[in-house]
Residue, then its C-alpha position, 0 to 999 in steps of 0.5 A: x500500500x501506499x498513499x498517492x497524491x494526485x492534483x489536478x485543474x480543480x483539486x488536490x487529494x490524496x488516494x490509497x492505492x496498492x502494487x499488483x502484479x498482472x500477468x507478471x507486470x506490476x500495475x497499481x489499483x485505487x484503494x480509497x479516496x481519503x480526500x485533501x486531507x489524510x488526518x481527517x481519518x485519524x481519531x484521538x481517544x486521549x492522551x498520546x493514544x491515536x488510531x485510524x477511523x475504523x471505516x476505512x480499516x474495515x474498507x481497505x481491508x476487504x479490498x486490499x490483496x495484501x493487507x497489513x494494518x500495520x503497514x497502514x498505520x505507518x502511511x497515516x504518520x505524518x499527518x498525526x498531530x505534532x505534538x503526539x508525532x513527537x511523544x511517540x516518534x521514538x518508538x517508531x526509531x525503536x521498532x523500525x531500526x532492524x538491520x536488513x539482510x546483506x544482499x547475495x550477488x545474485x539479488x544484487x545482479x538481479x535488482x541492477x537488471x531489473x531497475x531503468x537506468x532513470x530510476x538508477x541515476x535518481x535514486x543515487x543523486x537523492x542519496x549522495x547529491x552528486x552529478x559525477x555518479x560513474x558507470x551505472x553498473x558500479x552503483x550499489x545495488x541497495x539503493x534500488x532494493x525497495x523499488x522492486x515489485x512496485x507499479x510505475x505509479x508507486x515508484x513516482x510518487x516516492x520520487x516525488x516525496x523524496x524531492x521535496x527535501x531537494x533545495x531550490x538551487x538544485x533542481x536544475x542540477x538534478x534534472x541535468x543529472x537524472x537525464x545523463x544529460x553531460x554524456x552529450x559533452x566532452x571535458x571533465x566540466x560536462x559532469x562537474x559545471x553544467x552552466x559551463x556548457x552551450x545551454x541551447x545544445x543543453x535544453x535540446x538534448x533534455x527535451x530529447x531525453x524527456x520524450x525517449x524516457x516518456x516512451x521507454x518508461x511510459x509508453x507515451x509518444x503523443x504527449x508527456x506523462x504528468x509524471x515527467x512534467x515536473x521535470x521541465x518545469x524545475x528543468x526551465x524555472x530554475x538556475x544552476x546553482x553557483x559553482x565554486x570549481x572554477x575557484x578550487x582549481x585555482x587552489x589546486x594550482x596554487x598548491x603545485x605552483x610552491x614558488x606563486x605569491x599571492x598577490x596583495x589585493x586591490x581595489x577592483x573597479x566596475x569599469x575594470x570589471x567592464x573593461x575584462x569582460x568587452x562591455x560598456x555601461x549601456x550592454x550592462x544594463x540590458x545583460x542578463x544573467x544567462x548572457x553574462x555566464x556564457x562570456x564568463x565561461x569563455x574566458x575562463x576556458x580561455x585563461x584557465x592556467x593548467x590550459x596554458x593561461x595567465x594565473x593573474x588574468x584567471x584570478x581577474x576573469x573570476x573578480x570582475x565576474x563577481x562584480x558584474x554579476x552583483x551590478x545585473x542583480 
């Protein structure tokens, strides 16, 4: 069992549904319609004591194949009141801290073979938040256990509840990472510094990625599956985040280089800072941020010193693009 939230033009409201196989293929199937609020159905005898409104149990348990009260109880937790969640959260840490069995080789070859490669890159990017996640079959097997037997349905929707803990200025990232879409670019930067790359080439090979995906998972090539349609807009509504490897590369120069002092610093003026970057005052007024970054990456390339660049100009190039980047804001 588990709960799905379901909006549409009109409402939101949440439907217990439950995983089926037919004909060896799992589907989902509606249980109950809780409406917009599950806590509706939760009662409060007294004290910390609580439990589900005995309707629904009785309900679900005569239509649920593979009913478990427990289970249900479980799905019903975070719409407890607060003040009980807290009094007996740690009970639940209690019961719920089992170690699970070790995988054998075997499970794991058959869990890898058995998991799309979507499914792979999201599941290792909610766990570690990394965009260089290496081959997929070196991705430990574990992280995919609990998405085995679970309709399409199913495996959305706690996608869905695990990307509310994503911050806002890693959406972005996290789109370009799910949809492999660096595999598209040369250089150690396609994995680390997406922004750094042509975004026009980007957000072509995304829409390109979406719909095979849309067709390999969804079966659909008419229109894009509601599920795939939060992916364009954390795609299109968001930024990068802002990167600081350009930065630590400049340390790690630094550091093989014993012998650099680093200069004192100086004052940086915006018309210094307009002067490095090829712009008068009237270009920076209409010049967003986008516009901004893909001059900056240029030069950066450009200057870069393990690419055979002045050290000094790099350290400029990153100043003057700091200021314009504030001025723009």
């Amino acid at each position: 069992m588990y709960l799905a939230l379901v909006k549409t033009r009109k409402k939101v409201t949440y439907i217990l549904r439950e995983s089926l196989l037919s004909e060896g293929k799992p589907i989902h199937c509606d249980l109950f319609d809780l409406g917009p609020s599950p806590g509706a159905w939760i009662d409060y005898p007294g004290g910390n004591a609580w439990y589900l409104d005995e309707r629904l149990e009785t309900i679900v348990s005569g239509i649920c194949q593979n009913f478990d009260s427990d289970e249900l109880e479980r799905l019903f937790r975070p719409w407890i009141r607060p003040d009980i969640r807290r009094a007996v959260e740690a009970f639940w840490n209690r019961s719920g801290s089992q170690e699970s069995p070790r995988l054998t080789d075997v499970q794991k070859e058959s869990i890898s073979r058995a998991t799309h490669a979507f499914d792979k890159r999201r599941a290792h990017f909610l766990k570690f938040g990394n965009m260089d996640q290496g081959p997929l079959p070196n991705m430990p097997a574990a992280l995919f256990k609990n998405l085995q037997q679970k309709s399409r349905d199913e495996i959305e929707q706690g996608f869905m509840a695990r990307e509310k803990n994503l911050k806002a200025n890693d959406l972005k990232s996290y789109v370009y990472t799910i949809f492999d879409l660096h595999s598209f670019f040369q250089g150690f930067m396609a994995k680390q510094m997406p922004h750094a790359m042509d975004q026009n080439k980007v957000e072509a090979c995304f829409l390109k990625e979406i719909c095979r995906t849309n067709k390999s998972l969804f079966g659909l090539t008419s229109h894009l599956d509601p599920y795939l349609i939060r992916y364009v807009i954390m795609f299109f509504d968001n930024d990068y985040a802002d990167t600081v490897l350009l930065e630590e590369m400049e340390r790690a120069f630094r550091f093989r280089s014993r012998s650099f002092t680093s200069p004192r610093p100086k004052a940086f003026s915006g018309s210094k800072a307009r002067s490095i970057f090829n712009l008068n005052k009237e270009e920076l007024k209409h010049l967003n941020k986008r516009t901004l970054t893909k001059i900056y990456r240029r030069l950066a390339r450009a200057h870069h010193p393990d690419k055979g660049g002045s050290h000094d100009r790099f350290v400029e190039i990153n100043e003057a693009y700091q200021i314009l980047l504030e001025r723009i804001r």
